[in-house]
N, CA and C atoms as a LAMMPS dump frame, in Angstrom:
ITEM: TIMESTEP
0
ITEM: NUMBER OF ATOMS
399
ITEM: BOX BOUNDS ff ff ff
-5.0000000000000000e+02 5.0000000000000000e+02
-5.0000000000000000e+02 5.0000000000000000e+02
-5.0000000000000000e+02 5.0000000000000000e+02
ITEM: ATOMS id mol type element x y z
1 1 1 N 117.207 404.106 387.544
2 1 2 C 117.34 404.865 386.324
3 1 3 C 117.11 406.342 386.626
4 2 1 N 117.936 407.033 385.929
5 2 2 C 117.216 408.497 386.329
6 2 3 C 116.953 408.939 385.284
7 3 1 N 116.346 410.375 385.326
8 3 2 C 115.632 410.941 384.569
9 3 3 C 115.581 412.535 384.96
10 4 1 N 115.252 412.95 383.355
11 4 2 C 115.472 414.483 383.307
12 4 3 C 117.242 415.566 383.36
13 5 1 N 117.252 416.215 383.898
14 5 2 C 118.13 416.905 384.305
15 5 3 C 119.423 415.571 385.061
16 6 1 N 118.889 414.79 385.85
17 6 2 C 119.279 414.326 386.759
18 6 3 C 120.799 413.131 385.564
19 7 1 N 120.279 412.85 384.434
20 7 2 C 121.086 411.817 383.464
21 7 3 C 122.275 412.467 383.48
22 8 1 N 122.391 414.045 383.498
23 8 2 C 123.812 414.85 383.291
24 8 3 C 124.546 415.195 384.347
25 9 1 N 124.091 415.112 385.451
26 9 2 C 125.12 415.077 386.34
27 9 3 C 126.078 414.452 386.697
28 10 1 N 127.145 415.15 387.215
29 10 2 C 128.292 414.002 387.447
30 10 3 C 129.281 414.602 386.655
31 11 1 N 130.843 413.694 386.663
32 11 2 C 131.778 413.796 385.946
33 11 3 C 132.202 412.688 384.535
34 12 1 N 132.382 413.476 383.989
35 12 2 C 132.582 412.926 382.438
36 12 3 C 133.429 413.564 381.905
37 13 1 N 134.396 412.426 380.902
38 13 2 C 135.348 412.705 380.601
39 13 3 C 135.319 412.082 379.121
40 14 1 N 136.253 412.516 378.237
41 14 2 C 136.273 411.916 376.812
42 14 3 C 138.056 411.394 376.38
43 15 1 N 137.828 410.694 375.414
44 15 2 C 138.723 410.273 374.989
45 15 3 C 140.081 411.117 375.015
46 16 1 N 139.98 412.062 374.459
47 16 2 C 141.303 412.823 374.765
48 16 3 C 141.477 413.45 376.023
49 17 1 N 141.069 413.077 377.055
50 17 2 C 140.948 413.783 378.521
51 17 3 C 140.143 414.66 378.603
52 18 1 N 139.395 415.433 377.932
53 18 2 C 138.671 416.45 378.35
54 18 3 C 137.535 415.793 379.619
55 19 1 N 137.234 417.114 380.015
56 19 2 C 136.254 416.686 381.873
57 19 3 C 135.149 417.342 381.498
58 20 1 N 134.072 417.378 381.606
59 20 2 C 132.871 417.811 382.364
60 20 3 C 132.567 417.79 383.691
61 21 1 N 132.139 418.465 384.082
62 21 2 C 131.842 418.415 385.755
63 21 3 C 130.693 419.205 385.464
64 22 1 N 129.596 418.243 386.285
65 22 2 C 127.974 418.688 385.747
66 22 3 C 127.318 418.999 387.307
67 23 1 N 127.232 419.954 387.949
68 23 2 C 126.306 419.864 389.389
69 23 3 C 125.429 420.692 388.803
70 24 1 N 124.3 419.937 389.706
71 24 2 C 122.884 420.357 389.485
72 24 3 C 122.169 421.473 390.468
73 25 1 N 121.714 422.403 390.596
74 25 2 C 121.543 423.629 391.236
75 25 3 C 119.508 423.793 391.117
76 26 1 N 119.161 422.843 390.287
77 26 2 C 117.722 422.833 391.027
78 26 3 C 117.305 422.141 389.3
79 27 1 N 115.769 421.825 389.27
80 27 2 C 115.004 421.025 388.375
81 27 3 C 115.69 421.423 386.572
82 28 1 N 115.934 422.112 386.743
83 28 2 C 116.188 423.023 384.979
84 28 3 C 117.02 423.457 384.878
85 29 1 N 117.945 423.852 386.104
86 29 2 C 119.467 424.292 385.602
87 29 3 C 120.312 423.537 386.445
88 30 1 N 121.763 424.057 386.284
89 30 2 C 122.878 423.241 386.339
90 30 3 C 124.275 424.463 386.215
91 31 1 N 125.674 424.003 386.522
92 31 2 C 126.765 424.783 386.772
93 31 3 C 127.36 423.549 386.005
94 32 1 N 128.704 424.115 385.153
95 32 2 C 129.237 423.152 384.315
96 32 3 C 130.546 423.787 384.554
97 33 1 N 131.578 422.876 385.317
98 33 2 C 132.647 423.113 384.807
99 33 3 C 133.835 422.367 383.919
100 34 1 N 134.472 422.904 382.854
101 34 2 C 135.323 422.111 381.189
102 34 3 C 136.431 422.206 381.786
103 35 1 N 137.227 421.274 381.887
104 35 2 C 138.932 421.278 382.145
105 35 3 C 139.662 420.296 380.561
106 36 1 N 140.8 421.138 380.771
107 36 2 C 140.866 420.414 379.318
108 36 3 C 142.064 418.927 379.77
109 37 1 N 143.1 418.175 378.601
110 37 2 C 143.431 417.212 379.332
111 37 3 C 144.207 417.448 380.126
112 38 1 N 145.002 418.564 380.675
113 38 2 C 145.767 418.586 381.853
114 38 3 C 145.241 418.833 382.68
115 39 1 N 144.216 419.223 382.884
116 39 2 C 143.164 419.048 384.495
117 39 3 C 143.01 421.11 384.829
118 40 1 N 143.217 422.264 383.69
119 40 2 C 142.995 423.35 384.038
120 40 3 C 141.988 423.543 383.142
121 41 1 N 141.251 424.483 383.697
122 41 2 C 140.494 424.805 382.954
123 41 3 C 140.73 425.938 381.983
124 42 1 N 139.405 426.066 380.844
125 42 2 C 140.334 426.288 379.635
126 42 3 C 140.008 428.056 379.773
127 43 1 N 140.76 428.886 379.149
128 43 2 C 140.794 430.308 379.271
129 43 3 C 139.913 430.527 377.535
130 44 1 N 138.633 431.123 378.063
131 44 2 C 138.195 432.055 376.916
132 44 3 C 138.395 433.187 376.272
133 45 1 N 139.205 433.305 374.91
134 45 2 C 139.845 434.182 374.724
135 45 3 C 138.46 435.72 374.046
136 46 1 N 137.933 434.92 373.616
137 46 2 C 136.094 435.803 373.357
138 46 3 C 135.392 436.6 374.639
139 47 1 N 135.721 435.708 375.337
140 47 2 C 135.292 436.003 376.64
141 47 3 C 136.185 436.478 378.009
142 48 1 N 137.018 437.719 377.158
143 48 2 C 138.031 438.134 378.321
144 48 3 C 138.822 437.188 379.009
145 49 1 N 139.151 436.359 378.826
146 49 2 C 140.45 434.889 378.956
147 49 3 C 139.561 434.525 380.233
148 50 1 N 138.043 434.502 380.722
149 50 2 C 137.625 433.851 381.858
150 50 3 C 137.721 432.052 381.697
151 51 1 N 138.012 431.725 382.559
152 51 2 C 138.085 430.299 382.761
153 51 3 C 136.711 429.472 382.307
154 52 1 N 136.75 428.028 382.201
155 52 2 C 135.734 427.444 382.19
156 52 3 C 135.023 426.857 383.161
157 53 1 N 134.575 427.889 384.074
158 53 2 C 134.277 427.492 385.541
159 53 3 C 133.09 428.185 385.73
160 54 1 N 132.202 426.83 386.198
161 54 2 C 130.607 426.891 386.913
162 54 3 C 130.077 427.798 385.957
163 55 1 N 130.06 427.425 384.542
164 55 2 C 129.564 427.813 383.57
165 55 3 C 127.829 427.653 383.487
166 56 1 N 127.031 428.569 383.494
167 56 2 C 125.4 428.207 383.279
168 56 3 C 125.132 426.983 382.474
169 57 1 N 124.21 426.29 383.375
170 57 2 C 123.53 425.214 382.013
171 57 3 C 121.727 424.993 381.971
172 58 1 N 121.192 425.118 381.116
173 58 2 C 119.923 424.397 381.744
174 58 3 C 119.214 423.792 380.804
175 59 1 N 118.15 423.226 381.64
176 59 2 C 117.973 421.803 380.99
177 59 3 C 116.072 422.131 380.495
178 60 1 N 115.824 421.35 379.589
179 60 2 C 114.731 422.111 379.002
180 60 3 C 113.684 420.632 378.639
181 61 1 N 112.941 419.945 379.708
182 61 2 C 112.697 418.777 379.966
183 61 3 C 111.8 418.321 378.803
184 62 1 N 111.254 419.835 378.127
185 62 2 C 110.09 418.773 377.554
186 62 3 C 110.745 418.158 375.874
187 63 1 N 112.243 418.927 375.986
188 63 2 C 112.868 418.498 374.667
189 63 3 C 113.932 417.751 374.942
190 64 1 N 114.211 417.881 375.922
191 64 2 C 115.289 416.71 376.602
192 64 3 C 116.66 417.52 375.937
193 65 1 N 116.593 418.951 376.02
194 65 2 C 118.077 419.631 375.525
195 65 3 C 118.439 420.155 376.819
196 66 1 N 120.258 419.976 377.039
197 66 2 C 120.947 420.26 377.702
198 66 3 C 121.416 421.073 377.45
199 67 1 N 121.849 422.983 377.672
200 67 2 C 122.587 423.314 376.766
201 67 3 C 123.645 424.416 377.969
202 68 1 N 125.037 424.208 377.913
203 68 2 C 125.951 424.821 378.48
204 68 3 C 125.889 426.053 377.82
205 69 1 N 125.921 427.373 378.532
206 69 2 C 126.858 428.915 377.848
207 69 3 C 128.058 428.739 378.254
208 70 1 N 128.539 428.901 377.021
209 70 2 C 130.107 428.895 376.508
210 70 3 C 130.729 430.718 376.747
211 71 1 N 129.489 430.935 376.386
212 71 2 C 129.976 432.453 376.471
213 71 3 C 128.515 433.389 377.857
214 72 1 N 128.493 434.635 377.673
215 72 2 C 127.169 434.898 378.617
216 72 3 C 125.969 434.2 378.037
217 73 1 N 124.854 434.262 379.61
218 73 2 C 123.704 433.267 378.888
219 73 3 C 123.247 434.132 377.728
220 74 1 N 122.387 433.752 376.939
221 74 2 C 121.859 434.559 375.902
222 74 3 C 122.739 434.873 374.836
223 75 1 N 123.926 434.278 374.343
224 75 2 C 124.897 435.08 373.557
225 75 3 C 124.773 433.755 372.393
226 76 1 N 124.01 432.614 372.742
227 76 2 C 123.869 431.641 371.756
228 76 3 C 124.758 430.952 371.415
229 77 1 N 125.944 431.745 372.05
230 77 2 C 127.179 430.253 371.751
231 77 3 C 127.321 429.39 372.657
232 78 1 N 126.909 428.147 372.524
233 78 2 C 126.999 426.91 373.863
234 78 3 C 127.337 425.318 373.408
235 79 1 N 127.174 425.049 374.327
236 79 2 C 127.443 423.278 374.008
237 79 3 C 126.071 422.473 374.227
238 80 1 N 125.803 422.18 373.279
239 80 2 C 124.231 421.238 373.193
240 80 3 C 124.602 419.746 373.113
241 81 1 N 124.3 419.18 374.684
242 81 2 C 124.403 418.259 374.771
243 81 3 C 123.516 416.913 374.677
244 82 1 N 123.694 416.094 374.193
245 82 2 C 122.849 415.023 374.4
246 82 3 C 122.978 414.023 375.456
247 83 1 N 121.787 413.053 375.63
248 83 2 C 122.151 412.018 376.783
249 83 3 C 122.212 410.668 375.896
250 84 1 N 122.996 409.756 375.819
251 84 2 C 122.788 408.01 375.425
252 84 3 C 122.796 407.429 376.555
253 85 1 N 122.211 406.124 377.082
254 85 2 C 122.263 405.002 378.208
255 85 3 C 123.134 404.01 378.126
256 86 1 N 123.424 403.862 376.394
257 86 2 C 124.565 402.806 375.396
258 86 3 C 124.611 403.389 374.343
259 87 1 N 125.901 404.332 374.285
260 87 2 C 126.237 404.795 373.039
261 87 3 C 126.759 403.854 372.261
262 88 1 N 125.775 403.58 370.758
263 88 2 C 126.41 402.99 370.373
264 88 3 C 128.523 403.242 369.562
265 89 1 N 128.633 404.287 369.628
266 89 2 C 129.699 404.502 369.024
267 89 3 C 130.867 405.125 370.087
268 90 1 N 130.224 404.533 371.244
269 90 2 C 131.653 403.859 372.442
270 90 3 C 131.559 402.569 372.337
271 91 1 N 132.758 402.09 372.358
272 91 2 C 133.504 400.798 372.367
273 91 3 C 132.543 399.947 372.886
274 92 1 N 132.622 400.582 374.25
275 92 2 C 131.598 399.885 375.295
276 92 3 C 130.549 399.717 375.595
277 93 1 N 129.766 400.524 375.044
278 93 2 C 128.417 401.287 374.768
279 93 3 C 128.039 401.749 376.055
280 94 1 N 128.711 402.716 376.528
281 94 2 C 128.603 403.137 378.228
282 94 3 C 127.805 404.218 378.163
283 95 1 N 126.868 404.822 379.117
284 95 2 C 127.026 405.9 379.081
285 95 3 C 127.305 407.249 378.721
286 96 1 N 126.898 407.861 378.018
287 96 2 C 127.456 409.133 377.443
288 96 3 C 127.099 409.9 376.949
289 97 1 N 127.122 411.406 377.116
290 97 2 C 127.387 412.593 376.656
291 97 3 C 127.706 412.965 375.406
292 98 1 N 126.82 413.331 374.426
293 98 2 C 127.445 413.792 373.194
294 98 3 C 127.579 415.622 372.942
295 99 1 N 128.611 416.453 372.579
296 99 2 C 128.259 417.326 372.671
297 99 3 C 128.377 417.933 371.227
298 100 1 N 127.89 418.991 370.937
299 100 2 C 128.046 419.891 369.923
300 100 3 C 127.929 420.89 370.327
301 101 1 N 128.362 422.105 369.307
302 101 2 C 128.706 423.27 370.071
303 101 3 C 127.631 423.961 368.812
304 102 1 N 126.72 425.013 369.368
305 102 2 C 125.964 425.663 368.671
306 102 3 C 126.234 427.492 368.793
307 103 1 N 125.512 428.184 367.703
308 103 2 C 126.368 429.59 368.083
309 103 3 C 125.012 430.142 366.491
310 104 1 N 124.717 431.276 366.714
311 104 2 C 124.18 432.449 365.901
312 104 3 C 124.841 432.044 364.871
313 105 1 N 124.266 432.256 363.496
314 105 2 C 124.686 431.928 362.373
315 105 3 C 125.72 433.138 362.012
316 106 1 N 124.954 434.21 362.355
317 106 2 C 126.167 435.918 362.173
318 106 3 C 127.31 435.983 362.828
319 107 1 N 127.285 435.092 364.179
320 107 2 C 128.515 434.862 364.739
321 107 3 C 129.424 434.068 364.506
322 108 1 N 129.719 433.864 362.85
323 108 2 C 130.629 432.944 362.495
324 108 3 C 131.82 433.263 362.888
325 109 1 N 132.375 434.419 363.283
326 109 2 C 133.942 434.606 363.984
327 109 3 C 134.261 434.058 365.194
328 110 1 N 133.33 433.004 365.684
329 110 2 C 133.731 432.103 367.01
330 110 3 C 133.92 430.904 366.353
331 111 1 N 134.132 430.569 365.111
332 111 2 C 134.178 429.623 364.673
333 111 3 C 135.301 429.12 365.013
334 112 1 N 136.61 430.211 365.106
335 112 2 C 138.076 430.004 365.282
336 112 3 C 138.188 429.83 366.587
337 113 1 N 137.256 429.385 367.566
338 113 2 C 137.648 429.144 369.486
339 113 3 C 136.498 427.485 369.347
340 114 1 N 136.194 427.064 368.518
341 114 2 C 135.911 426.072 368.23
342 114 3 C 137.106 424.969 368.825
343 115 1 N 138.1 425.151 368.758
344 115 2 C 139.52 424.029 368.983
345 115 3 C 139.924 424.245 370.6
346 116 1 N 139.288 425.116 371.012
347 116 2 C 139.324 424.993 372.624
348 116 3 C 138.747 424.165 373.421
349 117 1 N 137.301 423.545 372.873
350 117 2 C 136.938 422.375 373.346
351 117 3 C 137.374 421.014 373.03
352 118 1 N 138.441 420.952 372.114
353 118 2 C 139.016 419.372 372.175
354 118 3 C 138.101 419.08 370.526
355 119 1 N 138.055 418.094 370.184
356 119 2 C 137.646 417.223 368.742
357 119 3 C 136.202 417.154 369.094
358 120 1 N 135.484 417.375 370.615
359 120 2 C 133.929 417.118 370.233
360 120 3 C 133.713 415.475 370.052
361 121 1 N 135.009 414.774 371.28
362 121 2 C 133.673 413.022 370.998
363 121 3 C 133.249 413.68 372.356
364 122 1 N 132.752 412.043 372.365
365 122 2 C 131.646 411.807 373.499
366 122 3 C 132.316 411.912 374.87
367 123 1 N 131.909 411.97 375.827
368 123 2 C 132.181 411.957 377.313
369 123 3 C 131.491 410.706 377.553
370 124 1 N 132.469 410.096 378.441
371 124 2 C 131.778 409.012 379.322
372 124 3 C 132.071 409.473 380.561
373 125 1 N 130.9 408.84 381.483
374 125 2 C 130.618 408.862 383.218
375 125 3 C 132.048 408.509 383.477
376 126 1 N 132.554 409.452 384.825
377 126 2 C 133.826 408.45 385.265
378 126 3 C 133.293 408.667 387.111
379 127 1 N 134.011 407.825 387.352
380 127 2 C 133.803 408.199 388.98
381 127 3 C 135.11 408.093 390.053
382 128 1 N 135.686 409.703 389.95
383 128 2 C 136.394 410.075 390.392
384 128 3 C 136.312 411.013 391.499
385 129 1 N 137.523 411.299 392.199
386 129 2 C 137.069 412.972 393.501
387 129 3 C 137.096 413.872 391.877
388 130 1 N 136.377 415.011 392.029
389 130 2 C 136.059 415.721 391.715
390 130 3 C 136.794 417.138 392.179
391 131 1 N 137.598 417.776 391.036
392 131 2 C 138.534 419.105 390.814
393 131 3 C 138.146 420.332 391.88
394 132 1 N 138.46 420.57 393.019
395 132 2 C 137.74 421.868 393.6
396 132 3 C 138.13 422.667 392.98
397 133 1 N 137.415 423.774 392.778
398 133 2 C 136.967 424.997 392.305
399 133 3 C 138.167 426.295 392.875
């Protein structure tokens, strides 16, 4: 079983193809890279059209929050992820990743780059080669 930081690593993918790619870079943080379903990663248009590549993440053990920057660290717009062992609301109850996307309440004008991450289900573990960079 693992534990901590260690539950999010790996590759995960969701129903409509979207990827996660989670490497771990020491106890509390992490590099995240989002490909959407054709396997590129996605261009931030907020964020000077930069790709979704080896995006900051870190992990905050004593609350068990995961949270990706979507945009620079500190800018509050990210993806707050959760961990399940058996989700119940996969088929299968596999494994999985739930994400939501969080952001400054004043920064409601990112509301409209909301549809760049896909519908927001769950990611399940897959075990595949993994996209080089």
């Amino acid at each position: 079983m693992k534990f901590g930081i260690d539950k999010f690593v790996g590759l995960w993918e969701s129903e409509d193809g979207y990827r996660l790619d989670i490497t771990k870079t020491s106890d509390t943080s992490a590099v995240v890279s989002f490909y959407d379903p054709s396997g590129e990663p996605v261009a931030r248009p907020y964020f000077n059209d930069k790709p979704t590549i080896k995006m900051s993440a870190s992990y905050d053990d004593y609350y068990g929050e995961f949270r990706i920057d979507l945009w620079e660290e500190g800018k509050g717009f990210e993806f707050d992820v959760h961990h399940e062992k058996n989700y119940d609301l996969d088929k299968l109850k596999r494994e999985s990743l739930i994400p939501a996307i969080t952001r400054h309440e004043e920064d409601n004008y990112l509301d409209r780059y909301y549809e760049l991450f896909g519908k927001l289900k769950h990611f399940t573990k897959i075990y595949k080669v993994r996209k080089p960079d």
